[in-house]
C-alpha positions as CSV (number, residue, x, y, z in Angstrom):
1,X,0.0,0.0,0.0
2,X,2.9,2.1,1.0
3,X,4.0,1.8,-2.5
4,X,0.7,2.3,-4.0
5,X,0.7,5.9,-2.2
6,X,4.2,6.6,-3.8
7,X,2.7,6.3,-7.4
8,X,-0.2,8.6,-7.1
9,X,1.6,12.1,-7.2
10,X,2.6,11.7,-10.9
11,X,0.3,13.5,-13.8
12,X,-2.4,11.1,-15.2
13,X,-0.5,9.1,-17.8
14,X,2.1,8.5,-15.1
15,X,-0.5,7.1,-12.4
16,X,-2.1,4.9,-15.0
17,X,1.2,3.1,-15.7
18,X,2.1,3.3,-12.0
19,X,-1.5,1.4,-11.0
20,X,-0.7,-0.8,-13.9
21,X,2.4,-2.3,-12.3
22,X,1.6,-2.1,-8.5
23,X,-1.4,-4.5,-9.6
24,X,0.9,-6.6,-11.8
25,X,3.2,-6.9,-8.9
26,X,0.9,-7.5,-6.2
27,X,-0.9,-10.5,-8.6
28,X,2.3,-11.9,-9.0
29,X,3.3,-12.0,-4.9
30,X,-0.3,-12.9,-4.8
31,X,0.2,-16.2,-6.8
32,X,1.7,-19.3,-5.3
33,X,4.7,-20.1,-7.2
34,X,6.0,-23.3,-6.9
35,X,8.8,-24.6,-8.9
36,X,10.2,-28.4,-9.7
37,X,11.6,-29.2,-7.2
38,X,8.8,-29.0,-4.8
39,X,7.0,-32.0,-3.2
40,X,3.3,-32.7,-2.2
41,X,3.6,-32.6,1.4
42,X,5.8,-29.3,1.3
43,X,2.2,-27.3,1.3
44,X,2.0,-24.9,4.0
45,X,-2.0,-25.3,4.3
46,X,-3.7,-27.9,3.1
47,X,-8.0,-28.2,2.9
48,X,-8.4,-32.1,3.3
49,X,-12.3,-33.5,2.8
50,X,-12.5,-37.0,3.3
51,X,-15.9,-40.0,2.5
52,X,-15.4,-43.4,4.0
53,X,-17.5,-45.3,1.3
54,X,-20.1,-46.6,3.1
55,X,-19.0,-46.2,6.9
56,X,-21.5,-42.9,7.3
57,X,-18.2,-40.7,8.3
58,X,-17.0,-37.4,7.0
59,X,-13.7,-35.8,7.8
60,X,-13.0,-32.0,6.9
61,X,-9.4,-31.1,8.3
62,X,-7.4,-28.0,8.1
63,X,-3.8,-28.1,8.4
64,X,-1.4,-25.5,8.7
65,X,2.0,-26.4,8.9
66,X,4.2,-23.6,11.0
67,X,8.1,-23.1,9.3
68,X,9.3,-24.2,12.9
69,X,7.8,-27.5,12.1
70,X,4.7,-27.4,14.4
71,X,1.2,-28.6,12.8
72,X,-2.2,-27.3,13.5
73,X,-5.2,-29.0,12.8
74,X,-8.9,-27.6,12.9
75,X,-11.4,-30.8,13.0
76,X,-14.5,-31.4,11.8
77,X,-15.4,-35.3,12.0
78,X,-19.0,-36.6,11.5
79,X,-19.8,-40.3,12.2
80,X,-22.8,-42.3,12.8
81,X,-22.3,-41.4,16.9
82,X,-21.8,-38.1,16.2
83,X,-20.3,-35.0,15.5
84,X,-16.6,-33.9,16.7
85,X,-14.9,-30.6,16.5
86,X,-11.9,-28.8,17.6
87,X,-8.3,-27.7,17.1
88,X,-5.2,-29.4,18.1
89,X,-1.1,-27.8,18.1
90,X,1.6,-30.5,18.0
91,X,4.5,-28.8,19.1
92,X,8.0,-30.0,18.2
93,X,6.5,-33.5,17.7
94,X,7.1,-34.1,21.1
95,X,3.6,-32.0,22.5
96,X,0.0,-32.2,21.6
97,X,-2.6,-28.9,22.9
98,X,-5.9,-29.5,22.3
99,X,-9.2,-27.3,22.6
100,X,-13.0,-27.9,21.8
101,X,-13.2,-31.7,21.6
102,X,-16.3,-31.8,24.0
103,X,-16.9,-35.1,26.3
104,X,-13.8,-36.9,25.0
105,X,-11.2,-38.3,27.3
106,X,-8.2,-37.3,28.8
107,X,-5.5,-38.4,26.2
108,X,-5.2,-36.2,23.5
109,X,-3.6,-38.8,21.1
110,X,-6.2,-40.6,19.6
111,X,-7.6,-37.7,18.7
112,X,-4.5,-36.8,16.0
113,X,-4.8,-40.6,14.7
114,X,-7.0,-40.0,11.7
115,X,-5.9,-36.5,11.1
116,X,-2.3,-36.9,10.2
117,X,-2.9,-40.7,8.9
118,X,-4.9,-39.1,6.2
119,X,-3.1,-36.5,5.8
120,X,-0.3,-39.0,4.8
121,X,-1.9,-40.9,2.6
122,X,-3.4,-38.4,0.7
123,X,0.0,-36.8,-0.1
124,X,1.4,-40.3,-1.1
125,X,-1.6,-40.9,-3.1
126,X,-0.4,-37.9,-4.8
127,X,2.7,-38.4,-5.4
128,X,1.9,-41.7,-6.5
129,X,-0.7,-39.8,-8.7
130,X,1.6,-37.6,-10.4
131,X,5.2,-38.4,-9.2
132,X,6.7,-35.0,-10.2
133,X,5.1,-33.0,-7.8
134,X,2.8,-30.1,-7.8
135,X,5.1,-28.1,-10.0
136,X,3.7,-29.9,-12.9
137,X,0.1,-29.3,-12.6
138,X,-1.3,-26.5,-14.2
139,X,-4.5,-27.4,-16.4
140,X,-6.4,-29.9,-15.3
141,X,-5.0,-33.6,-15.0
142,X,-6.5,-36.8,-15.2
143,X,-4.6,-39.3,-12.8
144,X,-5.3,-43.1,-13.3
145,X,-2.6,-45.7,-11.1
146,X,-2.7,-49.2,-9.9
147,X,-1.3,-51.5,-7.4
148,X,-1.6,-55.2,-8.0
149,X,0.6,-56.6,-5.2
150,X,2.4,-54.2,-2.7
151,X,0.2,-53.4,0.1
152,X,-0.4,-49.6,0.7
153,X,1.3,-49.6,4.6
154,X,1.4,-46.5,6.9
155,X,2.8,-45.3,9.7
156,X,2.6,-41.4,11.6
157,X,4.0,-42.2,14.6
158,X,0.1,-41.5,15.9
159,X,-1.3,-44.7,14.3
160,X,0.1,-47.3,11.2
161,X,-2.2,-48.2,8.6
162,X,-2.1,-50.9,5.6
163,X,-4.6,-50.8,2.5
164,X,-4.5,-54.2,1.2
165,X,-3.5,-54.7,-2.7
166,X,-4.5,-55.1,-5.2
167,X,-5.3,-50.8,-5.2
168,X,-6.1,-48.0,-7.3
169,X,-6.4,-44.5,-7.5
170,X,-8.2,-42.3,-9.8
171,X,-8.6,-38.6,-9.8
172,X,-7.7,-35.2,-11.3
173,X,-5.3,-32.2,-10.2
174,X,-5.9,-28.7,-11.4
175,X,-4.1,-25.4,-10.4
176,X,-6.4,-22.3,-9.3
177,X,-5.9,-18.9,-10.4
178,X,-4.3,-17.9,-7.3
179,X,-1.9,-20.5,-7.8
180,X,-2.9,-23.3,-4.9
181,X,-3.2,-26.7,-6.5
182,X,-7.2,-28.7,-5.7
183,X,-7.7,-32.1,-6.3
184,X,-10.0,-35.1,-6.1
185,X,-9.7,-39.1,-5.9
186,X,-11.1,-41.5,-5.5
187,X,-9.1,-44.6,-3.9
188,X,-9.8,-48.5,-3.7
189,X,-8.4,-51.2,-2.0
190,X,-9.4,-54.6,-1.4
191,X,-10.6,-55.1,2.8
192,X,-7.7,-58.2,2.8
193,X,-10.1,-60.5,4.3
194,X,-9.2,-64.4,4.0
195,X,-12.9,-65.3,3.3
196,X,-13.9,-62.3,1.3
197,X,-11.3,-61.9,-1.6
198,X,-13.4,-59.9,-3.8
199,X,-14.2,-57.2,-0.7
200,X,-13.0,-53.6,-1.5
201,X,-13.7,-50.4,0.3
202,X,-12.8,-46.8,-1.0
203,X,-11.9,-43.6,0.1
204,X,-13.1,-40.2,-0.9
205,X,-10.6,-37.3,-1.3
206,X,-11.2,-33.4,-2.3
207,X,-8.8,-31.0,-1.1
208,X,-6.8,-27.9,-2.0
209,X,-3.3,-26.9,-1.4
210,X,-1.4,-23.8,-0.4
211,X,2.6,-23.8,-0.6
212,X,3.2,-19.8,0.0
213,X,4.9,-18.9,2.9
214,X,2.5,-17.5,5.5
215,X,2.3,-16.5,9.1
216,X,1.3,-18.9,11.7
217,X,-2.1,-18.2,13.3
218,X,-0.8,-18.6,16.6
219,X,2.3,-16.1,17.6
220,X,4.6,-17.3,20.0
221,X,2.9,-14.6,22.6
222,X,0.3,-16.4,22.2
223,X,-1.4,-17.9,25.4
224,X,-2.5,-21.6,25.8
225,X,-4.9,-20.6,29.0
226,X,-8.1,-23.1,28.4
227,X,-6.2,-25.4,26.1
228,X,-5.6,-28.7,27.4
229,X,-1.9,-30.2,26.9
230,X,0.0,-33.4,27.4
231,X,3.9,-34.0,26.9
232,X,3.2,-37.4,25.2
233,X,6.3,-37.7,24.6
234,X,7.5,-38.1,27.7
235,X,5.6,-40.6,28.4
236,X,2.5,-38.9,29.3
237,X,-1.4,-40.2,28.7
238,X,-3.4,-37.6,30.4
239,X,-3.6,-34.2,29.5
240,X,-4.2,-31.2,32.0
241,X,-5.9,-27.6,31.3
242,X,-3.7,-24.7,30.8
243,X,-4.2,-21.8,33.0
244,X,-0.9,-20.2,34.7
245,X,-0.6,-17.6,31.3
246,X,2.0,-20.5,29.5
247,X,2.8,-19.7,26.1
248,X,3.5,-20.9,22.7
249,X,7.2,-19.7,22.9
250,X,7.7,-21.0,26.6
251,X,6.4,-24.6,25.4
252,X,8.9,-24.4,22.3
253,X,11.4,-23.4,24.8
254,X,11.2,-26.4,27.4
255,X,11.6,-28.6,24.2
């Protein structure tokens, strides 16, 4: 804006060029640029919706991954039991904070299992999708690959996971004018059981990516009061409420 306010004292024909290339510049920062070299789960924010065929659940997460290396996630679950919603911070991989998440229990974990599980396969499906990365997608894509023998295996740290073979996965990419990269698939995968070899579930994927670099929505002034938080990786498996003023940096600190 700054800038802008520069430009404007010139005669007409100079103010018309000057607005000309303030809004050619500002488009440009505007627009996500992402080059070759970059991978799928590089995104800084992704938009994750997620239909287990059949099951009666619906997942919409947000993630927004902090330069430092910390991950938030805004949940939205709905299930046949229910409707869950809240936000969890992992901090240094080592610390979960938690808020919303009304009548669930004390340990925060189980809570991040489906999250970041999805999260992960959904960015391998991708790259498994179109193996040079996000920096080829411009127009729209059709994706189309198969798996007749290797099992699809997972593992977070939070939970593992293994989607049986034979699998496939078919979908589209497409890059938006503001330069974030949306996509949908659709993934099968036989259920593995002995007496049903023709069983097959699927998943459901939409989502849309962001790889600028952008400010975290929680400074490190930030306080945790009314958060609940749990060093699970000490050992921990019960959180307790934040309310002595701790903040985000003092948390990072004790790391």
């Amino acid at each position: 804006m700054k800038m802008l306010m520069l430009f404007l004292h010139g005669d007409r024909g100079q103010r018309s060029w000057f607005l000309l290339l303030v809004l050619v510049m500002s488009w440009q920062t505007a627009v996500a640029q992402v080059d070759k070299n970059t991978l799928w789960q590089d995104a800084v924010t992704t938009q994750l919706d997620v239909d287990f065929a059949g099951t009666g659940f619906h997942a919409r997460w947000s993630y927004h991954r902090c330069h430092c290396g910390d991950l938030l996630v805004t949940v939205e679950q709905i299930a046949p039991d229910g409707v869950l919603t809240g936000e969890m911070l992992l901090v240094g991989g080592q610390v979960l904070l938690a808020r919303g998440f009304i009548g669930q229990g004390a340990d925060l974990t189980p809570l991040m299992q489906a999250p970041v599980l999805m999260l992960q396969l959904s960015n391998a499906l991708l790259s498994r999708s179109q193996p040079r990365g996000p920096g080829v997608v411009d127009s729209r894509q059709e994706w189309d690959a198969e798996e007749p023998k290797r099992d699809f295996n997972l593992n977070t740290g939070f939970a593992s996971g293994t989607f049986a073979a034979p699998w496939d996965v078919k979908g589209s990419g497409w890059k938006t004018d503001t330069g974030n990269r949306r996509f949908e698939m659709l993934f099968k995968f036989s259920l593995g059981i002995p007496d049903q070899p023709d069983g097959t579930g699927s998943i459901t994927f939409s989502g849309d990516l962001d790889f600028r670099k952008q400010g975290f929505p929680y400074p490190e002034s930030t306080s945790m009061d009314g958060w609940k938080i749990q060093y699970f990786a000490l050992g921990e498996d019960e959180s307790k409420l934040v309310s002595d003023g701790l903040t985000l940096k003092s948390i990072r600190e004790d790391l």
